[in-house]
N, C-alpha and C positions, 0 to 999 in steps of 0.2 A: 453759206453761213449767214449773208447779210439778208438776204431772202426770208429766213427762218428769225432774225430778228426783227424786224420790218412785220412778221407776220404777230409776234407777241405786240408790239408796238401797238397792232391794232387793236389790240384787248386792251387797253388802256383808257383812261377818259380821254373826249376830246382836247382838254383842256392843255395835260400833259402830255401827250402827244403834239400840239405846235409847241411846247415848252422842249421838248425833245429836239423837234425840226430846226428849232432857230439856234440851240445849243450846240447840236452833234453834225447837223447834216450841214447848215449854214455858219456856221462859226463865228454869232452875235455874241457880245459881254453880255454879260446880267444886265448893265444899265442896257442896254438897246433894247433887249430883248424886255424889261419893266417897263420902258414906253413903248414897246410894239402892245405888250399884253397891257397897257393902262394907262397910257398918257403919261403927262412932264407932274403927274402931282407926286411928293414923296420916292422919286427915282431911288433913292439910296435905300431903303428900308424896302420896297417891295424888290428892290433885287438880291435884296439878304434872304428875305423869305421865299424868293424861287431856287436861290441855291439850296436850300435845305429843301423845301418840295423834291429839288432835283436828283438828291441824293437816296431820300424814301422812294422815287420815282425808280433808279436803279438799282435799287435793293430790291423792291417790287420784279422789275424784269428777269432780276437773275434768280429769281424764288419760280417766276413762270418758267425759266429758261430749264433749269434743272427738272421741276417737272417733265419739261418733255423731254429733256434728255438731250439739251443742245448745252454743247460744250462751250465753254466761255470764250470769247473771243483775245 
């Protein structure tokens, strides 16, 4: 199952995909992960805006997911 999502992942932008990696697979906060993806400017507000990316990010997955017929995890 983790194969077959890993494999939607890839159909994803790059972008969201390390948003993915440092969220799900590495287990960084929002704030770590707004200065991995941009530096010490504005921490608090681009980590607001990557949680809601991250949320259209897996509504995205589970919309590809269903398409193919893989059940939720």
């Amino acid at each position: 199952m983790k194969s077959e999502y890993r494999r939607l992942r890839e159909r994803l932008e790059p972008d969201d995909q390390e948003m993915l990696i440092l969220r799900i697979d590495r287990g960084l906060s929002w704030q770590a992960i707004a200065r991995v993806l941009g530096g010490d400017d504005d921490v608090p507000r681009r980590a607001a805006a990557l949680r809601k990316r991250f949320e259209r990010v897996k509504l995205q997955l589970a919309r590809l997911a269903e398409e193919a017929g893989i059940r939720p995890v």
